[in-house]
Every structure is written in C-alpha cells, then in structure tokens.
C-alpha positions in Angstrom: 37.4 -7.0 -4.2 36.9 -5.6 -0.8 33.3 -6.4 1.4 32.4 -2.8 0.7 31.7 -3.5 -2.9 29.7 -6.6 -3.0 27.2 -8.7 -0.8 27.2 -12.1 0.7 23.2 -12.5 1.1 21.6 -14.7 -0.7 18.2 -12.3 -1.9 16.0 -15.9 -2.2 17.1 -17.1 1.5 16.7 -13.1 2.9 13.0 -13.4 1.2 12.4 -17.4 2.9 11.6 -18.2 -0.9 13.0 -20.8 -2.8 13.7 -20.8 -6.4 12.2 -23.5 -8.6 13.5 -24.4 -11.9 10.1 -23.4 -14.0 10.7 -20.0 -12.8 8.0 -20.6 -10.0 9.1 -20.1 -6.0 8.2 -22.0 -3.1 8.2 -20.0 0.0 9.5 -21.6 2.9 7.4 -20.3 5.9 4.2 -17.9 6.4 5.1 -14.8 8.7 2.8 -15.0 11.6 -0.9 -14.1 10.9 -3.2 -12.8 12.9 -7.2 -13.5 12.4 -10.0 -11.5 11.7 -12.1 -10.0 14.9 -15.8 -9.5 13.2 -17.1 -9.4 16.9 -16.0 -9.8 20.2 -17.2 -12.3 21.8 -17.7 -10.5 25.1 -19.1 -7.0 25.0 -16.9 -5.9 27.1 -13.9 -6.5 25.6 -11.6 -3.7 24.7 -11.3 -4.5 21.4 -10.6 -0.7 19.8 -11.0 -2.3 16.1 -13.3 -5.3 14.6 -12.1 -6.8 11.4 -13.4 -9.4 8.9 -12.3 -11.0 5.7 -14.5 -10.7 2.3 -14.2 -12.6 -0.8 -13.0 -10.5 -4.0 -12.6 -13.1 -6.7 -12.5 -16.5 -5.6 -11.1 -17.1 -9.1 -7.8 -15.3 -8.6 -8.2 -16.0 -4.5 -8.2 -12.0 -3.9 -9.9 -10.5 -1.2 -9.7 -7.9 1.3 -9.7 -7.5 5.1 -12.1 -4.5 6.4 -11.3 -2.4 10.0 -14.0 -1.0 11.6 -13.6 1.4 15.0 -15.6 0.1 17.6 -16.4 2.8 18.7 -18.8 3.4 15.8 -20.5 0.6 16.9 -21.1 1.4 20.2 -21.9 5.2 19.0 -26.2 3.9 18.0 -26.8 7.3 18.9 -25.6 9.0 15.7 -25.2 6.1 13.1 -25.1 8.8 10.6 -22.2 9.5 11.3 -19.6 8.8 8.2 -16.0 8.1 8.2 -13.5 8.8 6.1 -12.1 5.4 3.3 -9.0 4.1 3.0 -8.0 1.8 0.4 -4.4 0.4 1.7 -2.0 -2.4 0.0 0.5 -4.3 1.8 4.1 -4.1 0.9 6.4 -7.4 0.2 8.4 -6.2 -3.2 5.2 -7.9 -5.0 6.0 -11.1 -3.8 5.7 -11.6 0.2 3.0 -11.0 2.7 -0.7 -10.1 2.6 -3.5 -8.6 4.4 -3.5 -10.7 7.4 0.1 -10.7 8.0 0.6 -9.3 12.1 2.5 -6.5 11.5 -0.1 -5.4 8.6 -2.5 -6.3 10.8 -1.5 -4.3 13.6 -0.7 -1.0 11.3 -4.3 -1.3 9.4 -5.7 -0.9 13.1 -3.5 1.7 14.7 -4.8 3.7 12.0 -8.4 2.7 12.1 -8.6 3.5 15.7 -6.6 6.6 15.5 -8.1 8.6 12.6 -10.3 7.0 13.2 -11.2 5.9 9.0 -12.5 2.8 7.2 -9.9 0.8 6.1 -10.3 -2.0 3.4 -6.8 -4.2 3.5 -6.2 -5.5 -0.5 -4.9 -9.0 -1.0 -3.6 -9.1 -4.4 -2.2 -12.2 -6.9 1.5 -11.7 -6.0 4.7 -12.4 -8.4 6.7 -14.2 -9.5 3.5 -16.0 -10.6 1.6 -13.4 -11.3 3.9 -10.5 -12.4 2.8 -6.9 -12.6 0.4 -5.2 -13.7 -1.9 -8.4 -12.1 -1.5 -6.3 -8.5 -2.7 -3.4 -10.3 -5.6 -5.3 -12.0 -6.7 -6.9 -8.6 -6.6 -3.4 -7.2 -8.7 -1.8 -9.7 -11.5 -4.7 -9.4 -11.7 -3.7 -5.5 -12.1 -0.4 -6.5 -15.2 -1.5 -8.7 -16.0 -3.8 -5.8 -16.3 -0.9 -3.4 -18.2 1.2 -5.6 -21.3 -1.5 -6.8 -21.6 -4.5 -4.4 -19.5 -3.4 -1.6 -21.9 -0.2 -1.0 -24.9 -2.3 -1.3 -24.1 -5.7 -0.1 -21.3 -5.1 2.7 -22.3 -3.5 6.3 -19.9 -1.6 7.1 -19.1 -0.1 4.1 -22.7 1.2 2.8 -23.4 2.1 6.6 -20.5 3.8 8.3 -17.6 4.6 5.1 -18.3 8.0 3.6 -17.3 7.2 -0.5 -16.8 11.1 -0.8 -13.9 10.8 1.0 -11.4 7.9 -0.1 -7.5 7.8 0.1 -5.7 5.2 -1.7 -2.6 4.4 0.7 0.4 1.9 0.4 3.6 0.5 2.4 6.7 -0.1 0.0 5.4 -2.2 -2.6 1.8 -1.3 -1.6 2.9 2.6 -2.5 4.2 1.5 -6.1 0.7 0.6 -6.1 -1.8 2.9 -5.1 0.2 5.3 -7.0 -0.3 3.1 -10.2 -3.8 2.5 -9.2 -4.2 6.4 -8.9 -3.2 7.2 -12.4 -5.7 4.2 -13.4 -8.4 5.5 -11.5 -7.7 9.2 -12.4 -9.3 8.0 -16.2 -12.1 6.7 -14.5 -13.5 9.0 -12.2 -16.9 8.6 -13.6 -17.0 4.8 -13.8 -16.2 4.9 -10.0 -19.0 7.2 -8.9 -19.7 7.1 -6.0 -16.7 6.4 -4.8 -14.4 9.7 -5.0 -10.5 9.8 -4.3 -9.3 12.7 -2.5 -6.0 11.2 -2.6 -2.5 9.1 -2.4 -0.5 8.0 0.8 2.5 6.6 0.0 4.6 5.3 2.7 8.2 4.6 1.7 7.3 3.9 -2.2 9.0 1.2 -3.7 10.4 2.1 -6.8 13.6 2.0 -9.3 15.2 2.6 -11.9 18.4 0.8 -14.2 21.4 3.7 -13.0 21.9 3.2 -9.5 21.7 6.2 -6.7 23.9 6.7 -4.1 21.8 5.7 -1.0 20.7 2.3 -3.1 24.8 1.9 -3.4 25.0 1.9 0.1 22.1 -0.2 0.8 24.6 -3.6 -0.2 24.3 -4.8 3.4 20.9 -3.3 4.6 19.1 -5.1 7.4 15.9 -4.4 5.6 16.6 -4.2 1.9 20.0 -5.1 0.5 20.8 -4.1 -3.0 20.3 -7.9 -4.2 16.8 -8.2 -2.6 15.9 -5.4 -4.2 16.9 -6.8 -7.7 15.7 -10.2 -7.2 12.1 -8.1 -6.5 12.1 -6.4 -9.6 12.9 -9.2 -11.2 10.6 -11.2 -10.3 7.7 -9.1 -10.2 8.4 -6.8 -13.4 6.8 -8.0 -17.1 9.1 -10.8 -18.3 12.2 -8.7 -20.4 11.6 -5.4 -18.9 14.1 -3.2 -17.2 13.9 -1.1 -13.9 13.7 1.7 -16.4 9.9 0.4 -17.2 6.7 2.4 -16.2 5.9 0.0 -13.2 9.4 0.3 -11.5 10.5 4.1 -12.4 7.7 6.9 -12.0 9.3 9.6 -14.4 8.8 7.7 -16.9 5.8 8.2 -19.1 3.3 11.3 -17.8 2.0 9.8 -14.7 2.3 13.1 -12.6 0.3 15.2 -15.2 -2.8 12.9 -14.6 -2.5 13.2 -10.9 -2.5 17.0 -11.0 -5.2 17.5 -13.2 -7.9 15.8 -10.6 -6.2 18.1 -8.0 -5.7 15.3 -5.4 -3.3 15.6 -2.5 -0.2 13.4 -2.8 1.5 12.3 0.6 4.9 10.6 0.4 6.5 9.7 3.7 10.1 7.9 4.0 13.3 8.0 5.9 16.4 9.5 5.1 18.0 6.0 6.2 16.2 4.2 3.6 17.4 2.7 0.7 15.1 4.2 -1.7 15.0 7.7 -0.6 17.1 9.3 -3.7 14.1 7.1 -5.3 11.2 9.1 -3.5 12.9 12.8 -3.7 12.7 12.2 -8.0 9.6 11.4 -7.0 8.7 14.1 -5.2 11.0 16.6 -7.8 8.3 15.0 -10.3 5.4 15.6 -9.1 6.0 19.4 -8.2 7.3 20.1 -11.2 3.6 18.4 -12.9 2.0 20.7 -10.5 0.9 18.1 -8.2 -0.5 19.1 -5.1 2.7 16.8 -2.7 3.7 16.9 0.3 6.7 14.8 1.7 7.9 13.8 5.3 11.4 11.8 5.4 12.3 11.6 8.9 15.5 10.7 10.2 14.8 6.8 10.5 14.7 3.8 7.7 12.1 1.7 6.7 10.3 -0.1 9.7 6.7 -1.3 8.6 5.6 -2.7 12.0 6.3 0.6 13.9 5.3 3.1 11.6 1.6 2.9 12.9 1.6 5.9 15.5 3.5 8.1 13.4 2.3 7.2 10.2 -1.3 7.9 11.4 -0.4 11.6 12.6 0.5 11.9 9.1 -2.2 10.7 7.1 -4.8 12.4 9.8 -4.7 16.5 8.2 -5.5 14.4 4.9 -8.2 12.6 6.0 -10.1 15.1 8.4 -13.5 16.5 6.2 -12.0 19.9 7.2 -9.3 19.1 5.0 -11.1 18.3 1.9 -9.8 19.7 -0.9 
C-alpha cells in the first residue's frame, strides 16, 4: 500500500498523551500557560486586558478565566457603561488544553480588547476521563453560574457585562460545544433569566460523522489534525459504544437546527477551506439553512490555526456583538 493511503503518526504521541491500560491517559507535558493579570501592578502599565481565575465547582475542579478591557476601568467617568458577554470554550478534541493555555490566553484577549466584550473562558472535566456530555454539563452549570452568583457575587460581571447581550463562542472542540450548549440552553431560556443569548460563534467546529468526506481523506498527513488524531479524539471523548454517527459528534442528526431557529439567534460558523473538517461545517451550514436558522458562514482560504486567528476572528464576531446589531 502506497504513503498516500495510510499514516505513520502515532495519534497518542501527536496528542503528548499516553495510553494507560485502564483506559485512563497520562499526558506527557502541559503546553505553556500563561497567568492570570487581576491588576497591574503598576498603573501605568499597558496592560490592554486584566484577567483572573474563579472557582466553578471545586468538586469537578471546573472554573473559568474572566477578561476584562482596561480601558473600562480606567473609563470611572461612565461606569454605566455595559459590554457585550461572551461565553467561549477552548478547543483540544475534548481531551487537551484549557483556559489558561497561552495561545487561548492570547485569543480570549485580542478579542476582549478589540470588541471590546466580556469574556468568561470555561474550563471543563475533559475526556477520556470524563467523556461527553460532562463538557456539556460543566458548561451549562457556568451558564447557571453567570446567571445567580456570578451577577451578584463577581465584579466584573454584575458591574460592567450587559446579560442582554451574550454569545456563546467556541474553537474546534469548544464549537462542538457551544453549539450543544445552545440547543440545551434554547429549552431553558426562562431558567437563565437574566442572562439572554443572542447567539453562537463557532470557529472551525469540530465535528464528524462514520462515512468519511473527501477533505477528512486528505487530512491522513495533516500538520494540525491527521485523520488518526481525529479518531483517537472521538474515541476517546464520545459515550463508551457510540459511533461518530452519535448526536455529540454529527449535527444532522436528531433536530438540533429546529430549536436554534425557533429563538431566532444568529449563528456564525467560521473555518478554512484548508481544514480538515470543512465538508464537516458546509453540512452544517446546509443544515441550519434549511431549519431556517438565521447562519452566516466565513471559510477563508487558510486551515485551522487557533493561535493566529485572534485579529481576524474578532472582525468577525464584532457586527454580532455590536448593540446595533441586536436582533
């Protein structure tokens, strides 16, 4: 059999995991992290963005990292002055990676700054320990979070986020859910008051299906994600006996669409026509318009790049998250 039809990488050495025999992985290393910035520690530093870390459930070790503008700070003259929510989660196929990892990090507060928005960085249980739908479980409780003791007990939230105007937003694996967590959410608008979606951002989804398209064919070798690492995620993060073909992995299964058009929200999928998945996102795009869901798409001519998407992914989310735009 020739190169062209089959990989050498090894998915569990491409991931720096190592499988252990009760199922379990070890990873080998932590990518470089980068710390929260509260407060500067000189006022004159030219720190565009504060950040700090707040405890979810301490039981489950979730949290999430919050991004502030300075600016909003140093604005005391109109402090009633609201700004617009996002909700992001971090991409890893499920199993990598969290809130504090640089490159997620440095995205969160690109955006922050450049919107500029509220964002509130979701650290979820991740697989194969916790298999799906745990992220989507840990999302939803930060949801309920935001709407009762973050609005009351947490600064910047019940100060400067406006909970009229929240956008649920996700890289890769952090798309697969804030779409799930949308379709939750969307039969639970009144349990959520005051907190009110306007929204879905959903940058480079990651999702899947059992038959094979042609741009995951030619993905065997892809510096990013190669065929096998995209396997190994699924299988690892999908309910234990469950196909690609399952709810979590392929969106046109089941009547996930429906429920996003019927609360009229925007959807906004971005992607590249390099990556892998993009056959992936067009059915989902296919989907949604034919639901009736208000979707918008933007697949430039790139791949999948997570730490340089910041500026451009920030021009995009911007028409969405302007109050002129409200739908």
């Amino acid at each position: 059999m020739s190169s062209q039809h089959y990989s050498t990488i090894d998915p569990y050495k491409f991931c720096q995991i190592i499988p252990n025999a009760d199922g379990s992985i070890t990873r080998e290393c932590s990518p470089p992290c980068t710390v929260a910035t509260p407060y500067p520690d000189d006022l004159d530093h030219h720190t565009l963005v504060l950040s700090k870390d707040v405890p979810i459930n301490q039981s489950n070790n979730t949290w999430v990292r919050i991004f502030l503008p300075r600016r909003v700070l140093d604005n005391s003259s109109s402090p009633s002055t609201k700004l617009p929510l996002i909700i992001h989660f971090h991409g890893g196929g499920f199993i990598i990676l969290c809130p504090a990892t640089s490159a997620i990090h440095e995205v969160c507060s690109h955006i922050a700054a450049e919107i500029p928005c509220i964002i509130v960085s979701v650290e979820y249980r991740l697989a194969p320990e916790y298999r799906l739908p745990a992220a989507y479980d840990d999302a939803m409780e930060v949801l309920q979070w935001i709407k009762s003791t973050g609005q009351a007990e947490e600064e910047w939230l019940g100060k400067y986020a406006d909970f009229s105007c929240c956008y649920l937003m996700g890289d890769s694996a952090g798309g697969n859910i804030a779409y799930h967590v949308g379709l939750r959410a969307a039969t639970q608008i009144d349990n959520l008051l005051p907190l009110k979606i306007r929204g879905l951002i959903l940058n480079h989804p990651f999702f899947g299906g059992v038959e094979r398209t042609e741009s995951e064919l030619r993905s065997l070798n892809d510096p990013v994600l190669p065929l096998c690492v995209n396997d190994l995620m699924w299988e690892l993060s999908l309910p234990v006996g469950a196909d690609r073909d399952h709810e979590y992995c392929n969106p046109t299964v089941g009547n996930g669409g429906s429920k996003i058009a019927a609360m009229g929200w925007r959807v906004l999928v971005n992607g590249g026509k390099k990556d892998p998945l993009i056959e992936r996102q067009i059915e989902m795009m296919k989907m949604m318009k034919v639901k009736g869901v208000k979707a918008v798409s933007r697949f430039g001519e790139g791949g999948h790049n997570p730490g340089s998407s910041a500026r451009p992914l920030t021009l995009y989310t911007q028409p969405f998250t302007q109050k002129s735009y409200q739908i």
